[in-house]
C-alpha positions in Angstrom: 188.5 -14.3 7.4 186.1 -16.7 9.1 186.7 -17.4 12.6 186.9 -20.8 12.1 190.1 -20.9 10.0 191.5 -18.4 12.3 191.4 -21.0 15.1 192.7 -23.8 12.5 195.5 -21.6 11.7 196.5 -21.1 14.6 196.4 -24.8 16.4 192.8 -25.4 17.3 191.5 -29.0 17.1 188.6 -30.1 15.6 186.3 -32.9 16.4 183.5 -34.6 14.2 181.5 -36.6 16.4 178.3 -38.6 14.2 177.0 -41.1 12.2 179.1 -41.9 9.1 176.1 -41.5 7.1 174.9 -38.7 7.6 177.0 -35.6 8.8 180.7 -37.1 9.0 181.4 -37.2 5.0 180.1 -33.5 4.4 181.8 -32.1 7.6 185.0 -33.1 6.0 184.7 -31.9 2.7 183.4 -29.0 3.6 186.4 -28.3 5.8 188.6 -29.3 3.5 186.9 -26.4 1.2 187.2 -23.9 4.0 190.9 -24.5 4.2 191.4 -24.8 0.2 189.9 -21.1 0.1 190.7 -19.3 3.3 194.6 -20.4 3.4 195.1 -20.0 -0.1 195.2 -23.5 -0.9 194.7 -25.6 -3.9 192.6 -28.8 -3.1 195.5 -31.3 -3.0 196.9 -28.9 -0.3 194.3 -28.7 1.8 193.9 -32.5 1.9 196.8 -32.8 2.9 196.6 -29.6 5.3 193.8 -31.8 6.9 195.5 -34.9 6.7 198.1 -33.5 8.8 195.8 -32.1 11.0 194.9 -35.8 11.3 197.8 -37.0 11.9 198.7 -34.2 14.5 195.4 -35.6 16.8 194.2 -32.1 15.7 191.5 -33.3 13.7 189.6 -36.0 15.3 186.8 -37.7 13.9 184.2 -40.1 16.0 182.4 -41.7 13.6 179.9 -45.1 13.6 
């Protein structure tokens, strides 16, 4: 199990600080695949795994 997840799962916050453009958009998806397959999720799960991340000020995203 990547480490990653392992911190996700147990409370960590994540913050995405970049330009909209560029990194922002795949840092998200991608993490929305990490949770889909490493907390045995289906992908309207884990969107809304890190939506409520988002909402808990766990996943913060500063982006311009």
């Amino acid at each position: 199990m990547p480490i990653l997840w392992s911190w996700l799962r147990d409370g960590a916050h994540f913050h995405v600080c970049d330009d909209v453009t560029r990194m922002a958009e795949d840092v998200d998806r991608i993490l929305r695949e990490l949770v889909a397959r490493h907390g045995g999720m289906g992908d309207e799960e884990a969107a809304a795994h890190v939506e409520r991340m988002a909402a808990e000020r766990r996943y913060v995203r500063d982006v311009y």
